[in-house]
C-alpha positions in Angstrom: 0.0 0.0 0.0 1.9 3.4 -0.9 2.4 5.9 1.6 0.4 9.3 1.9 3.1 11.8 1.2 3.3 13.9 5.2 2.2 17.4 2.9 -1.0 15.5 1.8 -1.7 14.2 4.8 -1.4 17.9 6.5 -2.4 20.2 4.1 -2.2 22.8 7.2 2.0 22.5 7.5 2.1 23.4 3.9 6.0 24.9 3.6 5.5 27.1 0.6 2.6 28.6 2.9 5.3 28.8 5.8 7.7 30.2 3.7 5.2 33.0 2.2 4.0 34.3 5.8 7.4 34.2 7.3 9.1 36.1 4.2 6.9 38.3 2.4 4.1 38.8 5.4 5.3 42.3 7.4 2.5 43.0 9.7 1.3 40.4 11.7 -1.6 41.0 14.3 -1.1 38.8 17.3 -4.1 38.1 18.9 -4.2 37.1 22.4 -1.2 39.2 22.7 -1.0 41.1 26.3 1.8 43.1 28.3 2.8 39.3 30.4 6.7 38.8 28.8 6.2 35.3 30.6 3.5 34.3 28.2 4.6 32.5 25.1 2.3 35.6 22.8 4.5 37.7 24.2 7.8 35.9 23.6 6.9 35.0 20.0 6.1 38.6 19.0 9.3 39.7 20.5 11.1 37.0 18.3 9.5 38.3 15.3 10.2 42.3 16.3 13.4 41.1 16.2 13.1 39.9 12.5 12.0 42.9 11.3 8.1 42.4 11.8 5.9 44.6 12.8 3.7 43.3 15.2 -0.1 45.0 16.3 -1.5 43.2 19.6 -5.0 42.0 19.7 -6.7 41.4 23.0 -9.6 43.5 24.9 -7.1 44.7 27.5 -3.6 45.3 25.4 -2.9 49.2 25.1 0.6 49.3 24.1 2.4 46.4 24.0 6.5 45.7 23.0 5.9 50.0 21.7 3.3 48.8 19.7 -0.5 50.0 19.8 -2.8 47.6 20.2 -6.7 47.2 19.4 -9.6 45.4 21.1 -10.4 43.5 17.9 -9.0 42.8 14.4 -11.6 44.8 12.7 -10.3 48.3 14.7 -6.9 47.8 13.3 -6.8 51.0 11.1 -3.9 49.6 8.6 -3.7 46.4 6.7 -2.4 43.1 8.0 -0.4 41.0 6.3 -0.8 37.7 8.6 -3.0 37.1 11.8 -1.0 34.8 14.3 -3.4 33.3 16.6 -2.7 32.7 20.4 -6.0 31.3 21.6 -7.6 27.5 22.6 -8.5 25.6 19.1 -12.7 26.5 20.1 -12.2 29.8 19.9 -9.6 30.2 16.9 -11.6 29.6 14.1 -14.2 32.7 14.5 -10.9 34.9 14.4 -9.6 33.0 10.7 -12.9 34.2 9.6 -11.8 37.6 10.7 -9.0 37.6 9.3 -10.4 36.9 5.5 -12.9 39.8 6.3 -10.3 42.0 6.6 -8.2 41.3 4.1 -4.8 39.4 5.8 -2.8 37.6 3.6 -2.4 34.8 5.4 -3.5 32.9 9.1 -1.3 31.4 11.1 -2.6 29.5 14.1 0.2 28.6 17.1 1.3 25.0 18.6 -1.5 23.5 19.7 -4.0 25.8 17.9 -5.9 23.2 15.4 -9.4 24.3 14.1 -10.0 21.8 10.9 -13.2 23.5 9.5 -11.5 27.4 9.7 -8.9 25.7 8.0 -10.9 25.0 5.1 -12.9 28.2 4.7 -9.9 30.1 5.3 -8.3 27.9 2.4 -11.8 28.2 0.0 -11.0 31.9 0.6 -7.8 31.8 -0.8 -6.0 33.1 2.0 -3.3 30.7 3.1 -3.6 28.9 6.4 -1.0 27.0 8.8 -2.0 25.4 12.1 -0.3 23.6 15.0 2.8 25.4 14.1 5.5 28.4 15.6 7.5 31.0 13.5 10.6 30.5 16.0 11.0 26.7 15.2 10.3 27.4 11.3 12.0 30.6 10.9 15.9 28.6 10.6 14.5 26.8 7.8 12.2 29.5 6.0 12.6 32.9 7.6 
């Protein structure tokens, strides 16, 4: 019986998607992302800072965050977004990959642990490209 080839069988850890977000996407909204440096949000938008990114934190209570403004929600960002990096339990993720086509982002990227399968594929019939269960600080050596 032939194998399923791994990108078939996870259409979510696409790399040519992994490379596109972590190359040509600039401003990534982090939702979830608060002023705690001990949570992993926090540490990951650092990271990417620190690449270059610039980085808008989404959550109801982040003012200013890493010198960055942030917003309540992703639809009272008053810029584009290029990717929307998703720090929040797998239930709750999906309404904010439906967000993130309504506004326009380029691309969706949900964290470790983060797997929603059905905002996968309307965020894919969209045509915005999607990754899930995945960080940009263990795939940035390889694609960044």
């Amino acid at each position: 019986m032939p194998s399923i080839p791994a990108a078939a069988a996870t259409p979510w850890l696409d790399e040519q998607n992994i490379r596109f977000m972590l190359r040509e996407c600039q401003t990534w909204a982090i939702v979830g992302l608060g002023g705690d440096p001990t949570r992993t949000a926090y540490r990951i938008a650092a990271f990417l800072q620190d690449r270059g990114k610039t980085i808008v934190p989404i959550h109801p209570e982040a003012n200013h965050v890493l010198g960055e403004d942030g917003y309540p929600s992703l639809a009272e960002v008053p810029f584009h977004v290029d990717c929307v990096d998703v720090f929040r339990r797998s239930e709750a993720a999906g309404d904010f990959a439906d967000q993130a086509v309504h506004i326009g982002a380029r691309a969706v990227w949900f964290q470790l642990g983060v797997i929603d399968h059905d905002a996968f594929s309307r965020t894919s019939r969209a045509g915005v490209p999607m990754v899930m269960d995945v960080c940009p600080a263990i795939e940035w050596p390889r694609h960044g």
